[in-house]
C-alpha positions as CSV (number, residue, x, y, z in Angstrom):
1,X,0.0,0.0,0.0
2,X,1.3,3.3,-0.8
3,X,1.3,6.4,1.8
4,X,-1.9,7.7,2.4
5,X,-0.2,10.8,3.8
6,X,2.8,12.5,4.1
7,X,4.3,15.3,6.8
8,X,7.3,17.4,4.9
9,X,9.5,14.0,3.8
10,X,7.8,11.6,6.3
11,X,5.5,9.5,4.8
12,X,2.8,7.5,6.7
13,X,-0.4,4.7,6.5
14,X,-3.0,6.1,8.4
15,X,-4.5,3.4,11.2
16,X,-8.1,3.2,9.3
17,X,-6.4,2.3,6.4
18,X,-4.1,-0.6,7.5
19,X,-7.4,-1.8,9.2
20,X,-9.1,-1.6,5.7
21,X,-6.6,-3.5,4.0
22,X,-6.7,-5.8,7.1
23,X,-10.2,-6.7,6.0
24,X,-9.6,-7.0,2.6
25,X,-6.6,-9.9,3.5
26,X,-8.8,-11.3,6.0
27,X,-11.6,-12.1,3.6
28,X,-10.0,-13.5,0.8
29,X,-12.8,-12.9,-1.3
30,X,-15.3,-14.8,0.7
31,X,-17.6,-12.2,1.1
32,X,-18.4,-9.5,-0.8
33,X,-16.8,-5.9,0.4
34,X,-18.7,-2.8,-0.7
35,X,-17.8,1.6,0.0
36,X,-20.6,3.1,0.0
37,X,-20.2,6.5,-2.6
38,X,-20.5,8.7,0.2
39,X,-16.5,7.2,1.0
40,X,-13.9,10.4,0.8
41,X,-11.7,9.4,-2.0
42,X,-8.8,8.8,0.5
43,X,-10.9,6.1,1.9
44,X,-10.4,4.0,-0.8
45,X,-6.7,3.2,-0.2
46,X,-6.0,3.4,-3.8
47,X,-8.2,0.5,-4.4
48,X,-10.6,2.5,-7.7
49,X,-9.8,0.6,-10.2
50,X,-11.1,-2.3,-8.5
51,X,-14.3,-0.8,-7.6
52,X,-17.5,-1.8,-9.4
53,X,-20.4,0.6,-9.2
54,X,-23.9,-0.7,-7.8
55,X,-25.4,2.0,-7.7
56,X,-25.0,3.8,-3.9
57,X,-22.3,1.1,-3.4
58,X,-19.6,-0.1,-5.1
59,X,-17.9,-3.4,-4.8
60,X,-14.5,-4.4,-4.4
61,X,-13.6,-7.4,-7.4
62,X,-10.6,-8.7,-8.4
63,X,-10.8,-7.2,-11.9
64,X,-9.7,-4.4,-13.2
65,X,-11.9,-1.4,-14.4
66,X,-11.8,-0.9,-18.3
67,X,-11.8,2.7,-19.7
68,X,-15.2,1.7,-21.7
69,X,-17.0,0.2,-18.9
70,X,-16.6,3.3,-16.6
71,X,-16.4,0.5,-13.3
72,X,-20.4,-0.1,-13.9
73,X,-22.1,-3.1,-13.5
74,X,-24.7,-2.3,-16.2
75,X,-26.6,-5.5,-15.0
76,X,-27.2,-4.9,-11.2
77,X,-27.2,-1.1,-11.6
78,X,-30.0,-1.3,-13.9
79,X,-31.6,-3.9,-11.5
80,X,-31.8,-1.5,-9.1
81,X,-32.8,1.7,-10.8
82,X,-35.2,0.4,-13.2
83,X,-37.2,-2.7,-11.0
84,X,-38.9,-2.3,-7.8
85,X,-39.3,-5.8,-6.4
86,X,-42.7,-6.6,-4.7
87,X,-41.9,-7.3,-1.5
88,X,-39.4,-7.6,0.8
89,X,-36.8,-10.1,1.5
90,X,-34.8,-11.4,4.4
91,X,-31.9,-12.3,2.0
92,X,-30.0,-9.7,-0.5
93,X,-31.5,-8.8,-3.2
94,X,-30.9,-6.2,-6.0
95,X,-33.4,-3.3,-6.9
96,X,-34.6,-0.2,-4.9
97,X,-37.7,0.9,-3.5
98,X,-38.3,4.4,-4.6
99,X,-41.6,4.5,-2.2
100,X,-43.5,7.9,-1.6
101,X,-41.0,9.9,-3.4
102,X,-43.3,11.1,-6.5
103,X,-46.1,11.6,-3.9
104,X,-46.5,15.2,-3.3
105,X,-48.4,14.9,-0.2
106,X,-45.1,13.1,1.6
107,X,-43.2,15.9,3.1
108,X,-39.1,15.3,2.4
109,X,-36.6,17.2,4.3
110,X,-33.2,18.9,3.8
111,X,-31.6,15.3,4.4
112,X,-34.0,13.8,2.5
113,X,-33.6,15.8,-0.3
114,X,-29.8,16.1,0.2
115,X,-29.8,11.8,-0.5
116,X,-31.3,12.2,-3.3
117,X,-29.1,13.8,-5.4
118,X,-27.1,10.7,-4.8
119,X,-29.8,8.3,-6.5
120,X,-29.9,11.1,-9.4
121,X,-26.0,10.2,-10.2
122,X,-27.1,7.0,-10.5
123,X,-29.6,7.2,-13.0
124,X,-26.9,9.5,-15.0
125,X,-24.0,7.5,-14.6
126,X,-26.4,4.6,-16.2
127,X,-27.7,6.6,-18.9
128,X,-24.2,8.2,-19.7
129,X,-22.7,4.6,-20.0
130,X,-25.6,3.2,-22.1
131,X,-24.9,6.4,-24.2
132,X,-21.4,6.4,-24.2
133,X,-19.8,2.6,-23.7
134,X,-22.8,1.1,-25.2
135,X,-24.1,3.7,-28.2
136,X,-27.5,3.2,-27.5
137,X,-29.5,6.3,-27.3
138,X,-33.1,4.9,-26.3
139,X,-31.9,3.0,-23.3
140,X,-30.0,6.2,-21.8
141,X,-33.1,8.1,-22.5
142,X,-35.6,5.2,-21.0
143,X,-33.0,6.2,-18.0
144,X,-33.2,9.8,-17.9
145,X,-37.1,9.4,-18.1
146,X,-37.1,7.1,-15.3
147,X,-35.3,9.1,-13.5
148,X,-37.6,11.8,-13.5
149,X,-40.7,9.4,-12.8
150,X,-39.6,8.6,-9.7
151,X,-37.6,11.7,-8.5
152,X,-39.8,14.6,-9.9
153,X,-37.8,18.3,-10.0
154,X,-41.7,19.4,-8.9
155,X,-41.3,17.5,-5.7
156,X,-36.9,17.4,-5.4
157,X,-35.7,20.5,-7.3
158,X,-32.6,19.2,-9.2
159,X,-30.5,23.3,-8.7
160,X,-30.1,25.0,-12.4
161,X,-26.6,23.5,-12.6
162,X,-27.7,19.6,-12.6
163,X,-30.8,20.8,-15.0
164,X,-28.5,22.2,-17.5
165,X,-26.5,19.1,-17.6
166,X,-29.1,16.7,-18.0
167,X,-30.9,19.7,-20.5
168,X,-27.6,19.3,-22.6
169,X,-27.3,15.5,-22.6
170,X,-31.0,15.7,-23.8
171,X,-30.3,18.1,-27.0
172,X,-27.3,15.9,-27.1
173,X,-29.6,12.0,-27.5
174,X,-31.8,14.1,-30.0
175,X,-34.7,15.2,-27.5
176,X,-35.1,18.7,-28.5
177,X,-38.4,18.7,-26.6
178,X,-37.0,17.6,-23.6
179,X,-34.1,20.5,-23.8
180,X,-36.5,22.8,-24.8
181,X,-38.8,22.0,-21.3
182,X,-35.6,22.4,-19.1
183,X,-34.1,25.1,-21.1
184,X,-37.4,27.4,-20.4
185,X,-37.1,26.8,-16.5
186,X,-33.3,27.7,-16.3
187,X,-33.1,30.4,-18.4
188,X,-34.7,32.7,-16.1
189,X,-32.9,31.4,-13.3
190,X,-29.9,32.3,-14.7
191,X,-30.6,35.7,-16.5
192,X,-31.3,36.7,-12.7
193,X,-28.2,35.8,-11.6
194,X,-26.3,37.7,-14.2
195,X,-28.5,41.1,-13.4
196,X,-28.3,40.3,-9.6
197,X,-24.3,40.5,-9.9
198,X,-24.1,36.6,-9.2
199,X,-21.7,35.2,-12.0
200,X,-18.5,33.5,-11.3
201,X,-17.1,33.8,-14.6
202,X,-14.2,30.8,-13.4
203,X,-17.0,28.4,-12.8
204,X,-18.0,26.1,-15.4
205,X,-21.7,26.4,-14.2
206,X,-21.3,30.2,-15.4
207,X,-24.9,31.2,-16.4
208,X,-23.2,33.7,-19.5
209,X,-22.3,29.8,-20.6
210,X,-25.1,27.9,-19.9
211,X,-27.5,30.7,-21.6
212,X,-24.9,31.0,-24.9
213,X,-25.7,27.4,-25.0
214,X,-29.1,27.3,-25.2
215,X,-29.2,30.1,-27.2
216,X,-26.8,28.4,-29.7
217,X,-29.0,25.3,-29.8
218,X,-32.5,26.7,-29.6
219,X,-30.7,29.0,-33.0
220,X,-31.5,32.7,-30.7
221,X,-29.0,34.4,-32.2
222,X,-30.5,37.9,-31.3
223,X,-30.1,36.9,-27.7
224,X,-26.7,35.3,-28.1
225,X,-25.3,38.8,-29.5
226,X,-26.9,40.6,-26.4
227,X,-25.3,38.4,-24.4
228,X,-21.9,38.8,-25.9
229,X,-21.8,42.3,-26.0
230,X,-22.4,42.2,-22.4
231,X,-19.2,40.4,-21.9
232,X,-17.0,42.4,-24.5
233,X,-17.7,45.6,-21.9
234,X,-16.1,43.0,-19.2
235,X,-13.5,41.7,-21.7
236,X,-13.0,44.7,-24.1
237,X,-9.4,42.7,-25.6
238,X,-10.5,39.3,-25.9
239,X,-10.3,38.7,-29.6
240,X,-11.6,35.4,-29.1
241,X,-14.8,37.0,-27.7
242,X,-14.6,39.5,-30.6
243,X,-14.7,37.0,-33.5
244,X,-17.2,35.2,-31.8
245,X,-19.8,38.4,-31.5
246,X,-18.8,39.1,-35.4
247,X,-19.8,35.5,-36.4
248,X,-23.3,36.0,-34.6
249,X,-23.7,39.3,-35.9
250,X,-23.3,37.7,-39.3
251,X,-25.7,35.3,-38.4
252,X,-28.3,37.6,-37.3
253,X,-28.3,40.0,-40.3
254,X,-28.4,36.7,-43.0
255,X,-31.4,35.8,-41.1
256,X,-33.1,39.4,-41.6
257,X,-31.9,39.8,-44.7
258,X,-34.4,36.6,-45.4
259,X,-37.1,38.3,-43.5
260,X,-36.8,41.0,-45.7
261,X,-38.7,41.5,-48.9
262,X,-36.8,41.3,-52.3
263,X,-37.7,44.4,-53.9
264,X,-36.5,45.3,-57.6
């Protein structure tokens, strides 16, 4: 095991993580050894690429996770995302209970709503590989439907930063009507953040870049160049930014030039 941390030139094992390993010797694979995802990365003890993900587990195997696969267990994640057994069962069994979570009446708090967000991932990480590994669009969007079937945003609000991912990854499998329903509740989420001062323009989730997005894709080029011309007063010697607010300008005047009516 390599150092799991280090003081100046002293290098060290930390106690929980000799008792980890201990398990994992003492076990010798006779019975299965699972972190949940909640685990700190440092709790792993350098053991990732040998962790399968379940879903809000993964398990420890003694094979190696391959680029492609992405360390999912299509099979069993599926299992439990997409089938709700019956009953119940005194022995383990795969598949989760999603019980009272569409039902509006069933009051969820902070917590509740916090763990969520976890069983979200899951249903992303599924459809991303089905998308990805497996290049087959209708199974990652049976997913993402799924998804929200059984974790509504009326009843867990997703945050406009998760809702412009999953909006992209829509527009991205071909479901403009999806994007187009998701793109209509964050764009005003986020022009108020921009007029309320509330941008940080280092942030991936930057609502100048999330809007230009949906702009691009919903072909708004009027609001694209209003948008850019607001950050050219930020940025006033980006010529990146520059060409970029030429090329829409283009854009915009070809499309009004059609508008207008061809007089001889």
């Amino acid at each position: 095991m390599r150092n799991t941390q280090q003081f100046g030139e002293v290098k060290a094992i930390r106690i929980q993580d000799r008792m980890v390993q201990e398990i994992i010797y003492a076990n010798q694979w006779k019975r299965p050894i699972y972190f949940a995802v909640t685990c700190s990365p440092d709790s792993k003890i350098g053991l990732d690429e040998y962790l399968w993900f379940h879903g809000l587990s993964m398990r420890l195997e003694p094979r190696r996770v391959t680029s492609p696969d992405e360390g999912v267990d299509p099979g069993i994640l599926e299992t439990n995302l997409l089938t709700e057994p019956a009953g119940f069962s005194r022995t383990p069994q795969y598949g989760y209970k999603f019980r009272n979570v569409a039902d509006p009446g069933v009051y969820f708090d902070e917590n509740s709503r916090r763990l969520m967000l976890n069983y979200r991932s899951c249903f992303i990480r599924l459809s991303l590989y089905y998308a990805n590994a497996v290049k087959d669009s209708a199974k990652s969007i049976a997913v993402l439907n799924r998804m929200e079937e059984v974790i509504p945003r009326s009843k867990v609000p997703m945050g406009w930063e998760l809702t412009s991912d999953i909006a992209s990854f829509y527009y991205r499998l071909g479901q403009v009507q999806k994007f187009n329903q998701l793109a209509a509740e964050i764009e005003p989420v986020c022009r108020d953040l921009i007029e309320t001062g509330q941008v940080n323009m280092n942030s991936y989730y930057n609502p100048y870049r999330v809007l230009l997005d949906i702009y691009e894709a919903r072909n708004e080029q009027e609001k694209s160049l209003d948008l850019l011309q607001r950050l050219a007063v930020m940025y006033p010697n980006d010529p990146g930014l520059q060409r970029r607010i030429q090329d829409v300008q283009a854009k915009v005047q070809a499309a009004q030039s059609q508008l207008t009516p061809q007089t001889k």
